[in-house]
N, C-alpha and C positions, 0 to 999 in steps of 0.2 A: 504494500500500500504506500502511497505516496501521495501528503497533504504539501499544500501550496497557498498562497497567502502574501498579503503585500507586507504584511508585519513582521517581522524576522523573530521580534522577541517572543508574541506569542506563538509561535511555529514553534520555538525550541520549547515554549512550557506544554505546549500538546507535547513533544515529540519523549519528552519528561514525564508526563503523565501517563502517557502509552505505555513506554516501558518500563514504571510502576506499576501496570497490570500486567505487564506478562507480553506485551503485544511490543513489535519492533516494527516502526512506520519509518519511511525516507520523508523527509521533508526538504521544501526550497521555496524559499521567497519567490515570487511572479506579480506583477501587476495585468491583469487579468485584459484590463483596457487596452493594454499591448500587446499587437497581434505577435509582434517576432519573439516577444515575451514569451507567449502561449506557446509558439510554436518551438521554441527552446525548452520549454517545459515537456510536454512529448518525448522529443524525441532526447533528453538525459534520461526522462523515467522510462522508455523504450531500450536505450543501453543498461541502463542499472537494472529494472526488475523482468523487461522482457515484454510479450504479450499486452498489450492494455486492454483489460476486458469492460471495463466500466469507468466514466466520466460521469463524476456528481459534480454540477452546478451549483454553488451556493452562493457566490461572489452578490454585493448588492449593498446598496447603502441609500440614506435619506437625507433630506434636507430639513432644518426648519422653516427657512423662508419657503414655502413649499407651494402658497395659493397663488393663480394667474396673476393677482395683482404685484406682486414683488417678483415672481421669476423673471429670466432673465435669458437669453439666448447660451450666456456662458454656461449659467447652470444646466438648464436642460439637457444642454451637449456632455456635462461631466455625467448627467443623470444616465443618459443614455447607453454613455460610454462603459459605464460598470456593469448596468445593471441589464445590457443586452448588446452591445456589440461585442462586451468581453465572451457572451455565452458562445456567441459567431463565431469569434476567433478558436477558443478552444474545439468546437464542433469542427471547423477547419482543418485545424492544427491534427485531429485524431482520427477524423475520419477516413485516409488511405490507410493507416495499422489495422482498422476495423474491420474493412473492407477487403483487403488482404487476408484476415483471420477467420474470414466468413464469418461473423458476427461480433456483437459488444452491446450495451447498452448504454446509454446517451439519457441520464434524469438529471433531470433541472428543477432549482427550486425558486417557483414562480411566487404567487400572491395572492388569496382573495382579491385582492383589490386588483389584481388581473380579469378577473369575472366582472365584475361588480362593483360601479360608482363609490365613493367612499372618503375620506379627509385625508389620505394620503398621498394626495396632490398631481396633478394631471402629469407630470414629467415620471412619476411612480409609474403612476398605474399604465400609463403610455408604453411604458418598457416591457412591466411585465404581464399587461395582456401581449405585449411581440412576441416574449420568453413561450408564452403557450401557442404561437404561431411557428415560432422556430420548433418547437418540438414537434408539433403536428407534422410538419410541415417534412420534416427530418425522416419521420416516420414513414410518410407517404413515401417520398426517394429513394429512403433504404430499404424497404424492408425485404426487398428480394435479395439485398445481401446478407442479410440475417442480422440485420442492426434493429436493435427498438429504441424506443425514446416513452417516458414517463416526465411528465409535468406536474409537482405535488404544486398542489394551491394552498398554504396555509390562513391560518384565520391568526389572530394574534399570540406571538412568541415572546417568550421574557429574554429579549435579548439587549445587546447594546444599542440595539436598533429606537430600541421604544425611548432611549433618552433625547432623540434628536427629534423626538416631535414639539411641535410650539407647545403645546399643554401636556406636561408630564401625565401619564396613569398613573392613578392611587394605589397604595399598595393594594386595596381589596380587589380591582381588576389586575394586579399582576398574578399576586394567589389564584387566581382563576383563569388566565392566561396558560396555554400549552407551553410545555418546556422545550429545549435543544433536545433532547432525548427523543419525546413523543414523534419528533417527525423522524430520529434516526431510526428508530424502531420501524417507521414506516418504510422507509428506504430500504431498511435490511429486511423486510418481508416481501418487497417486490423484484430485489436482486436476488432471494432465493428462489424465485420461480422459474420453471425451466427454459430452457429456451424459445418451446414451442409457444409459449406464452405472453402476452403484452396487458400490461397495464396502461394506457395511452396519458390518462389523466385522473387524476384523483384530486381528493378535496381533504383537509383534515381542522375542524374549528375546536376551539373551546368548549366545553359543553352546556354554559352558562350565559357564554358574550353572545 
């Protein structure tokens, strides 16, 4: 396995934490935005671990200035650039090892607010309803190579994400909010399904929000 991240330090406390459980991951810093980034990314974890059988998408960030009225052409371009041209580039970057392997699978983690009108701001949800265009879309192309693609849509996560909204959530909606777990749990039940098999799109919310 092999995590990637524009953060260095947190890369090395995953890569610290893994192997306090038992588990040995390769890590390397990438900026996701950058395609020759991406495509350096590939092909070292192509030399070091071999085979790529699965790309998870998770790359993604917000803004507070976030409504029509303050955005801006700058931001929307940095919006974009993370939170779906980066997903392009890596799809790019893997899709001939995939192709050549006669299969892989390609999940991406999109949004609610991918589906669904919402306060997480038009340069958001603009991306990642794309994110669920590029999967589909991915799907369609590949799949007589044996490539699938999975789209998780989450509903609200307790992550670093929720501090950059203009009005913080109260702790009683974070308590009630899905955890990082909840959706990995869900990745890892869709990456153990066979090959013959696709999950194209899925939804996972809160049970309460």
């Amino acid at each position: 396995m092999v995590a990637s991240a524009r953060r260095a330090d947190r890369l090395r406390e995953l890569e610290t934490e893994a192997g306090n459980s038992g588990f040995s991951i390769r890590v390397q810093a990438a900026d996701a935005s950058k395609a020759d980034e991406m495509k350096k990314l590939v092909d070292d974890t192509q030399s070091s671990v071999g085979t790529i059988d699965m790309l998870v998408y998770a790359a993604g960030t917000n803004i507070p200035g976030r409504a029509l009225n303050v955005l801006n052409p700058e931001t929307w371009d940095m919006m974009l650039d993370a939170n779906l041209n980066g997903a392009y580039y890596a799809t790019y970057a893997v899709l001939p090892a995939m192709r050549a392997a006669g299969g892989g699978l390609l999940l991406y983690i999109s949004s609610i607010s991918g589906l669904m009108a919402d306060a997480s701001g038009a340069s958001y949800q603009a991306a990642k309803r794309g994110l669920v265009g590029l999967a589909h879309a991915a799907r369609y192309e590949e799949r007589q190579n044996g490539i699938r693609t999975c789209v998780v849509c989450p509903g609200l996560v307790d992550t670093d994400l929720v501090q950059r909204r203009p009005v913080k959530p109260t702790r009683e909606v974070l308590d009630a909010a899905l955890q990082p777990e909840d959706v990995a749990e869900m990745i890892l039940a869709i990456a153990s399904l066979p090959p013959r098999a696709v999950v194209p799109e899925i939804q996972i919310l809160p049970t309460t929000l």
